[in-house]
N, C-alpha and C positions, 0 to 999 in steps of 0.2 A: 473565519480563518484563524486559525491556530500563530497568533504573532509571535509568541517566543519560540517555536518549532520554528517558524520563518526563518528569523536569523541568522542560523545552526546551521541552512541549506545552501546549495548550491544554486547559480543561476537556474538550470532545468530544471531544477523542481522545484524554484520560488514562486512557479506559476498559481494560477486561481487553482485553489480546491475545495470543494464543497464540505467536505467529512474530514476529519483527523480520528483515524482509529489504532488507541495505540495498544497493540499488542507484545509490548519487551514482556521479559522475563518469564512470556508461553513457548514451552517445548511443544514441537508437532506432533499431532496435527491441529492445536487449537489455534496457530496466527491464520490458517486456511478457512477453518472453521468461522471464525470471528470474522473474518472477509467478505466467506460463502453471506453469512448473514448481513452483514450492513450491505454489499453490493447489491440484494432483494430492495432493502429499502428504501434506493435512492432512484432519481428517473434515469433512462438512458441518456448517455452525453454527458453525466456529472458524474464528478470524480472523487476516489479517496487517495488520501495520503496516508499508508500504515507507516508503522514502522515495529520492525521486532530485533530482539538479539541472538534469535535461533540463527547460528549459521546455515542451517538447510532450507531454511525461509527463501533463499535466494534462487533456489530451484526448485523448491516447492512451488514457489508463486508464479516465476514464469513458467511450469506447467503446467496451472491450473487457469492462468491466463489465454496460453492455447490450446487446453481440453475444455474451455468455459465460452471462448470467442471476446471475451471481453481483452480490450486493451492495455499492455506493459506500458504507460509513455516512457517513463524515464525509473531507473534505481541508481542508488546510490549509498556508500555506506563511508561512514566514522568510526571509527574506532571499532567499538563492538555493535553499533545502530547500523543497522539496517532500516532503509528507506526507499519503499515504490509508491509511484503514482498512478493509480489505475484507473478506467472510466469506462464504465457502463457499455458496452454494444448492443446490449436488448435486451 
């Protein structure tokens, strides 16, 4: 787990996360892209923490969260960071 991302976060997303995949500075659709793939590699039930600074990140992801079936837990952002917690459904 990613300890100085920890710090930066909110209680809801200080939770356990498996993966820290950090996508700042990709314009879309690579923060999706980069998602698509790490969420292949990991089992169902574990989780990643992205984070990007595309502002369209923020609906990109919770749409492809509910075209994908896999779970939003929590987002949240900083300043220009953008931060979701997402976790495997199948």
């Amino acid at each position: 787990m990613g300890r100085g991302v920890e710090k930066k976060m909110s209680a809801i997303i200080q939770t356990q996360y498996d993966v820290f995949l950090d996508s700042k500075h990709l314009l879309c659709p690579m923060p999706i892209i980069k998602l698509s793939q790490a969420i292949k590699k990991i089992d169902v039930g574990q989780t990643i923490l992205t984070e990007t600074t595309d502002p369209g990140s923020q609906y990109d992801i919770a749409a492809w969260a509910r075209q994908t079936g896999h779970e939003l837990l929590a987002t949240e952002n900083e300043g220009n960071v953008f931060r979701f917690l997402v976790r495997r459904a199948k």
